[in-house]
C-alpha positions as CSV (number, residue, x, y, z in Angstrom):
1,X,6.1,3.4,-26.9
2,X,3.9,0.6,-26.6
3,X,0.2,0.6,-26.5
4,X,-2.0,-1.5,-25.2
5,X,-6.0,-1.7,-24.6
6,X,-7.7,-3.4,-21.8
7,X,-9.8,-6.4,-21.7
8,X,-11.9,-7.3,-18.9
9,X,-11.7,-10.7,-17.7
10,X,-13.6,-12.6,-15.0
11,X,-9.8,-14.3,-13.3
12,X,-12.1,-16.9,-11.2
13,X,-13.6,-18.6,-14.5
14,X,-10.9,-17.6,-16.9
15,X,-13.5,-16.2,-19.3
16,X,-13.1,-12.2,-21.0
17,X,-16.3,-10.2,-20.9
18,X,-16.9,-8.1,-23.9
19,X,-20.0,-6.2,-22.9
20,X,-18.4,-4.1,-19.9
21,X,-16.4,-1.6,-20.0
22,X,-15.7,1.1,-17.2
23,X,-17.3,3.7,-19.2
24,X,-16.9,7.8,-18.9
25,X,-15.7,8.5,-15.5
26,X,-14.4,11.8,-15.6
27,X,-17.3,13.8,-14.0
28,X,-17.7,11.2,-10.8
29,X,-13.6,10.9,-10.6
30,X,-14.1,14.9,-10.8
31,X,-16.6,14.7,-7.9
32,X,-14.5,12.5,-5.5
33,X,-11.7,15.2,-5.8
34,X,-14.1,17.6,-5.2
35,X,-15.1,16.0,-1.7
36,X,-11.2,15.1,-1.2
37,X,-10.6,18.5,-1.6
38,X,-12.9,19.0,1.9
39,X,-10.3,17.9,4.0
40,X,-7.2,18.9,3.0
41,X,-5.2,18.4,6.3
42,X,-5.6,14.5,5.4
43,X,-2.6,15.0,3.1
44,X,-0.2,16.0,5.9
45,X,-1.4,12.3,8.0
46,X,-3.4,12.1,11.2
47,X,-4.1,15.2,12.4
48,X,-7.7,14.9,13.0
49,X,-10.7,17.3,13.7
50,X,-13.0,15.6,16.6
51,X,-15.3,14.8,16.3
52,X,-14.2,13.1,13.2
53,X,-16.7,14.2,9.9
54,X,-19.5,11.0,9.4
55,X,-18.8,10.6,6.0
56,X,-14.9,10.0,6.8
57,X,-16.0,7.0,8.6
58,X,-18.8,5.1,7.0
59,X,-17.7,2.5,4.2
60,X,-16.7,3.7,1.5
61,X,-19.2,1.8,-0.6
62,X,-21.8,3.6,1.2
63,X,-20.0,7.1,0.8
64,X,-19.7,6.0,-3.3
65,X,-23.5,5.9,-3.7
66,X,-24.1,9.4,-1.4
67,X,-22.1,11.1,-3.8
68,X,-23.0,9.4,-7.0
69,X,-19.4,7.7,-7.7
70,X,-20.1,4.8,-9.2
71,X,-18.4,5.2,-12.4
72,X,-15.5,6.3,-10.8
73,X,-15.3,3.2,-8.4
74,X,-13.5,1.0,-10.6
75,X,-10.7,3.3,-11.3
76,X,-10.4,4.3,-7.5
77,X,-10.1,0.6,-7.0
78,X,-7.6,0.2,-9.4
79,X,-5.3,3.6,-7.7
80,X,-6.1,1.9,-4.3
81,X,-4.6,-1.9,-4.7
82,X,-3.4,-3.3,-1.3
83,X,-6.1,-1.0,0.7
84,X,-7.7,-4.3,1.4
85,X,-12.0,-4.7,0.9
86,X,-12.2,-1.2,-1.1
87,X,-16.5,-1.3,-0.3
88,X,-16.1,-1.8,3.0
89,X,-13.0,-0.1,4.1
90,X,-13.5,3.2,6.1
91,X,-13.5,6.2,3.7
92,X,-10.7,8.1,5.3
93,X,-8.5,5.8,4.3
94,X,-9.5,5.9,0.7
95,X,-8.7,9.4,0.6
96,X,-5.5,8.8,2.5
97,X,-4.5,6.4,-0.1
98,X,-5.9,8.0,-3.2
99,X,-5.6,11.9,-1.6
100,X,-4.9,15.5,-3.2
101,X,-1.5,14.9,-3.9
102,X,-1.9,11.5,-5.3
103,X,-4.7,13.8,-7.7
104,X,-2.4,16.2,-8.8
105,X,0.1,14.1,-10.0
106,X,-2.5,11.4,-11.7
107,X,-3.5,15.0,-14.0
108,X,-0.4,16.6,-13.7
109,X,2.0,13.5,-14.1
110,X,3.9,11.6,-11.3
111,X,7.4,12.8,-10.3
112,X,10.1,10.1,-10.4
113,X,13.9,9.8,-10.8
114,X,15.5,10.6,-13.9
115,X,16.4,7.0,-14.7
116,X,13.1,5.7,-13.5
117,X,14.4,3.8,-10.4
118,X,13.5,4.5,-7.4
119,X,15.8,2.7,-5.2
120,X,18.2,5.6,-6.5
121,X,17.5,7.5,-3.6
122,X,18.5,4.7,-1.2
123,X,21.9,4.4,-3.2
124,X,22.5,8.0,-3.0
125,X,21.7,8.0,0.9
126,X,24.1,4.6,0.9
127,X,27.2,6.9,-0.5
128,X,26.7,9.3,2.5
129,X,26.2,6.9,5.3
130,X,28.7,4.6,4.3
131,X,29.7,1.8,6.8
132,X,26.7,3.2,9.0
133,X,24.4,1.3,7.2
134,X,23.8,-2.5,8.4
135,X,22.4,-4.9,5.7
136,X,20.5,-7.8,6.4
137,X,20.6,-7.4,9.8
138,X,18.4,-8.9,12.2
139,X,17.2,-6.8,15.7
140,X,17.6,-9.1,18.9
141,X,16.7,-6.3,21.3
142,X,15.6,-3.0,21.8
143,X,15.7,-1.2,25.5
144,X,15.2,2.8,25.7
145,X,15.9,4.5,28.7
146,X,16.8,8.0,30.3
147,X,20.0,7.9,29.4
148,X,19.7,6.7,25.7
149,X,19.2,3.9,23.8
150,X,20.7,0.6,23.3
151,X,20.0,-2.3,20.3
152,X,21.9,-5.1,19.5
153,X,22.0,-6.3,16.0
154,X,22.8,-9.7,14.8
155,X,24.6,-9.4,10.6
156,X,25.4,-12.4,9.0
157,X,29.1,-11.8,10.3
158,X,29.1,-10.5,13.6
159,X,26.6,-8.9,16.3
160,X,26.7,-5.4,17.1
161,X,25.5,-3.0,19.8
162,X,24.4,0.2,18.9
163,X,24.1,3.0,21.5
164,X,22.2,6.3,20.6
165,X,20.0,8.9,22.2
166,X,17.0,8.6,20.1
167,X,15.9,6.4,17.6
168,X,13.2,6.8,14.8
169,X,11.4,3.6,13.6
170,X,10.3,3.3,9.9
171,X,8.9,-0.4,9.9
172,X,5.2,-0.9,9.9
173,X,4.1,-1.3,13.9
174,X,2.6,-4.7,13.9
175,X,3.1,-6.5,17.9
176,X,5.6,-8.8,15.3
177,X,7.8,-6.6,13.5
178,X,8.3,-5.0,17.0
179,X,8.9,-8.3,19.5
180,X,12.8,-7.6,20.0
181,X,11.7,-3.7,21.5
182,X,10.6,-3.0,25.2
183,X,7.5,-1.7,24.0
184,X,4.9,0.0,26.7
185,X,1.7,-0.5,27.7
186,X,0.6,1.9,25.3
187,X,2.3,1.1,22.5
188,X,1.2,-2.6,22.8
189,X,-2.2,-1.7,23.2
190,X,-2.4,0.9,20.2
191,X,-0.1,-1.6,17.7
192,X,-2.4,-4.5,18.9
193,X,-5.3,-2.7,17.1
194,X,-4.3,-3.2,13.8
195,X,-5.3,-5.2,11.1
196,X,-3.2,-5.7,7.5
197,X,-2.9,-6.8,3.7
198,X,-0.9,-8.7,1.7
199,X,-0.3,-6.8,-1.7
200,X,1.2,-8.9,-4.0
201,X,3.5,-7.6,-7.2
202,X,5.5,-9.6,-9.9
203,X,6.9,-10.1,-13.4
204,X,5.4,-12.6,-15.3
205,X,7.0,-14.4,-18.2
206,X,5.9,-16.4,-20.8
207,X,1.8,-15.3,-20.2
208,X,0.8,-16.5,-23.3
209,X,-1.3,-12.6,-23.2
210,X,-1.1,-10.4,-26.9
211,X,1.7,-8.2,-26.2
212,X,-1.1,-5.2,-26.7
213,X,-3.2,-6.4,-24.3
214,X,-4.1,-5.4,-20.4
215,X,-6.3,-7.9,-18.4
216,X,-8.7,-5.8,-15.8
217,X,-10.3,-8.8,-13.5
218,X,-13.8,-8.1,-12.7
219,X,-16.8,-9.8,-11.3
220,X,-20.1,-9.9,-12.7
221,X,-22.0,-10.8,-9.4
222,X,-20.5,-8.4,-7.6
223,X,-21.1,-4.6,-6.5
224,X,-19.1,-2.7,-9.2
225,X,-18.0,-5.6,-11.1
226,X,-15.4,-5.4,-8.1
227,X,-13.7,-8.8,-7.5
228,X,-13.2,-9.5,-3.9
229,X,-10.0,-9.9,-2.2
230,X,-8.5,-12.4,-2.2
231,X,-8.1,-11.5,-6.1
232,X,-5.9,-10.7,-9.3
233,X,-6.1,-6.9,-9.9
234,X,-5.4,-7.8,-13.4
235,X,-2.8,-8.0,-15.6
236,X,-0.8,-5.0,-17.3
237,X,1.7,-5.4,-19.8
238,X,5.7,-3.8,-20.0
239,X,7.6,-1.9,-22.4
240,X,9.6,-5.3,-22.8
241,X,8.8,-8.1,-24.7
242,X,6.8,-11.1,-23.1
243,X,6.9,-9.7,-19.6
244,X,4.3,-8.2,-17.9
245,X,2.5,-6.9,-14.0
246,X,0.7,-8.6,-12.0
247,X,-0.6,-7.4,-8.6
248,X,-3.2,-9.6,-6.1
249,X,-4.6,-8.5,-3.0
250,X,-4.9,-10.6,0.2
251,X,-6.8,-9.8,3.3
252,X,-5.2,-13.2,5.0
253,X,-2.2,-14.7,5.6
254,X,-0.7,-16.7,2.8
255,X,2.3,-19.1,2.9
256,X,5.2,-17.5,0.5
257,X,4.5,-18.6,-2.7
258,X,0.6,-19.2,-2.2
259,X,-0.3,-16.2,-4.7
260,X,2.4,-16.8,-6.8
261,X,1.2,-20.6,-7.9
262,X,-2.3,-19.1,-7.7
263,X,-1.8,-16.2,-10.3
264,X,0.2,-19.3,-12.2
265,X,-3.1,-21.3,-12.4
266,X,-5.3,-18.4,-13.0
267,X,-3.7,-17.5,-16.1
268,X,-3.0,-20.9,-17.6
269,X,-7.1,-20.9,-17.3
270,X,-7.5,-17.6,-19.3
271,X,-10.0,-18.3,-22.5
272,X,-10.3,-15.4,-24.8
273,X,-8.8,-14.7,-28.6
274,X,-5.1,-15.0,-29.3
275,X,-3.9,-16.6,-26.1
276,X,-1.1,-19.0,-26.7
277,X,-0.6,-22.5,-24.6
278,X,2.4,-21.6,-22.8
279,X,3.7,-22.1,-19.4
280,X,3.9,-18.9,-17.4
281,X,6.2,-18.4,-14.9
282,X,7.6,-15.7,-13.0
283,X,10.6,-13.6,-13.2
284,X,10.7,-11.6,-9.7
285,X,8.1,-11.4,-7.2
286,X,7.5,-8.9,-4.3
287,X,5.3,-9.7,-1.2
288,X,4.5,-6.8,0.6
289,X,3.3,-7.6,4.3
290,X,1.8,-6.4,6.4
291,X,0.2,-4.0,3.9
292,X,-1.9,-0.8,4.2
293,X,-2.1,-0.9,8.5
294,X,-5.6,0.4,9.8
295,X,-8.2,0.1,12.8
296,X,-12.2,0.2,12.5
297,X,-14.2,3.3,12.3
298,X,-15.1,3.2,15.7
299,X,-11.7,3.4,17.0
300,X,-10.9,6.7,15.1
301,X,-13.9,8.3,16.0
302,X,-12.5,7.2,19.7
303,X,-9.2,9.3,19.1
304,X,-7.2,6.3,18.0
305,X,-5.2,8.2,15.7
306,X,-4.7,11.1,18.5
307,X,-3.0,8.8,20.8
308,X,-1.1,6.9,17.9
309,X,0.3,10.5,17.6
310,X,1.0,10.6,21.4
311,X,3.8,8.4,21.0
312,X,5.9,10.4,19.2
313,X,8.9,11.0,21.3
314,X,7.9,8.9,24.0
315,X,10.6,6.8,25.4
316,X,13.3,8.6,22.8
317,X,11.2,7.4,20.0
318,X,9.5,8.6,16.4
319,X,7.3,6.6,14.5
320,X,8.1,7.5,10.1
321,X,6.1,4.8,8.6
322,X,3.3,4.3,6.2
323,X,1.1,3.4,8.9
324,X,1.5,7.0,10.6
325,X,0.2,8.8,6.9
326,X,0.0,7.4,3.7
327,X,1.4,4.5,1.0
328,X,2.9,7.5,-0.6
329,X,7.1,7.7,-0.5
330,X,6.6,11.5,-1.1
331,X,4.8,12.0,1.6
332,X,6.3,10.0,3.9
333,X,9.6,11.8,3.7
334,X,7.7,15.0,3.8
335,X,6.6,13.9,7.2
336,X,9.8,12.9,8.3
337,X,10.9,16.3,7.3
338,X,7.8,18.0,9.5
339,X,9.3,15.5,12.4
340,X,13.0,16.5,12.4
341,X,12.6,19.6,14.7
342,X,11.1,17.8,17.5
343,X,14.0,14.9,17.0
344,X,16.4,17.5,16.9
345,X,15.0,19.5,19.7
């Protein structure tokens, strides 16, 4: 198994730091759990008390020094890549992102499939669906009605009109991803709300990084040594030879293979010991946009969440997406499961 120890590296000037180090942050990671564990119905998504607790709201900077987290900071940053500005995101959805399940398993060890692949589960619901499934499809329109509803559906060989009498919608709800649909007033107004990321992963090649090395970015001149978006998370290397992670954070749009060349340059810039000139490139990327969906504190302390929640059903329609709970797969199909008697109803 291979191990590796972290260096921390300032990505903007390329040059490693060797007096910081994120210290012993067991008893302030201990003490976020401890005020996670005060609202335990944020593991199950939205459901809201009202009015909505102050300190779910403020910053989450701010809610760090009430509660004397700083040590813990950088590792929550690290378990929370794609949330977006981690200081000055609202704090409910750091404990959305980084809640008591996502705990559990970071002590008790993640659950995963027994060939470490998650897209397992997707093949083993492609055996049972069969022909049903469409790939690479592309959604021309969308109109629901009383009597059912109807979607056309361009494939690369024919177009297709599917009738049903309900229909559940698992992309993220941006005004874009939903243009072909007849959305209502409502729905525009709530969906027009949001605001997004752009989380950035990949396999580099050829990094020119000591195999047993992992490269943490930090910033010196910032709160928390925190780098600010857009950045490098760092650098973290694989069980395979001269391939390693890299994940960057974007809170604008980028053109599709902006990050890319800029991870590229970033690490062809990296001084410190036992680097080798060498010409990185990547093996696979994956761009993950919009990312990590969310609205300002004054709009969930307004009920934004409670009327988000309204929709469900509304025009023969459910709402299953990331947006609606969590980045969390598990938890996501656990509320798809809680949603399946009122679809079925």
């Amino acid at each position: 198994m291979l191990t590796t120890s972290s260096r921390y590296v300032d990505f903007h000037t390329g040059k490693l730091n060797t007096s910081y180090s994120w210290g012993d942050y067991s008893k302030a990671f201990a003490e976020y759990g401890a005020q996670v564990a005060k609202y335990p119905y944020l593991d199950r998504g939205f459901n809201l008390t009202y009015p909505v607790p102050a300190d779910l709201l403020i910053p989450f900077g701010d809610f760090a020094k009430k509660y004397s987290l700083d040590l813990a900071v950088p590792l929550i940053w690290k378990f929370t890549q794609g949330i977006g500005d981690l200081l000055r995101t609202p704090t409910i959805y750091v404990m959305k992102y980084l809640g008591l399940s996502s705990l559990a398993s970071i002590q008790n060890g993640f659950l995963t499939t027994a060939g470490y692949h998650n897209s397992l589960l997707y093949e083993s619901a492609e055996r049972i669906l069969g022909q049903d499934v469409l790939y690479n499809g592309t959604i021309l329109e969308v109109e629901r009605g009383q009597d059912g509803v109807a979607i056309i559906v361009k494939t690369p060989s024919q177009i297709i009109l599917i009738k049903s009498q309900k229909l559940i919608i698992a992309i993220q709800p941006t005004l874009q991803n939903l243009k072909p649909f007849d959305l209502s007033d409502c729905e525009k107004k709530l969906f027009g709300k949001f605001t997004s990321t752009e989380y950035f992963s990949g396999v580099l090649r050829n990094s020119g990084i000591p195999s047993n090395i992992s490269l943490v970015n930090i910033d010196a001149g910032q709160p928390f040594y925190l780098p600010p978006p857009p950045a490098l998370y760092g650098i973290t290397q694989t069980e395979i030879p001269n391939l390693s992670l890299a994940y960057y954070l974007s809170t604008t749009t980028t053109k599709d293979d902006e990050i890319a060349q800029k991870i590229l340059s970033d690490v062809k810039k990296l001084q410190m010991p036992g680097k080798e000139a060498t010409n990185p490139e990547f093996a696979v990327t994956g761009l993950h946009r919009p990312f990590e969906l969310k609205v300002s504190a004054v709009e969930i302390e307004n009920g934004f969440y409670r009327e988000l929640y309204g929709l469900q059903g509304e025009s023969r329609t459910w709402y299953a997406s990331a947006t609606f709970h969590a980045h969390d797969s598990s938890l996501i199909w656990r509320f798809v499961e809680e949603l399946l008697p009122s679809i079925l109803a």
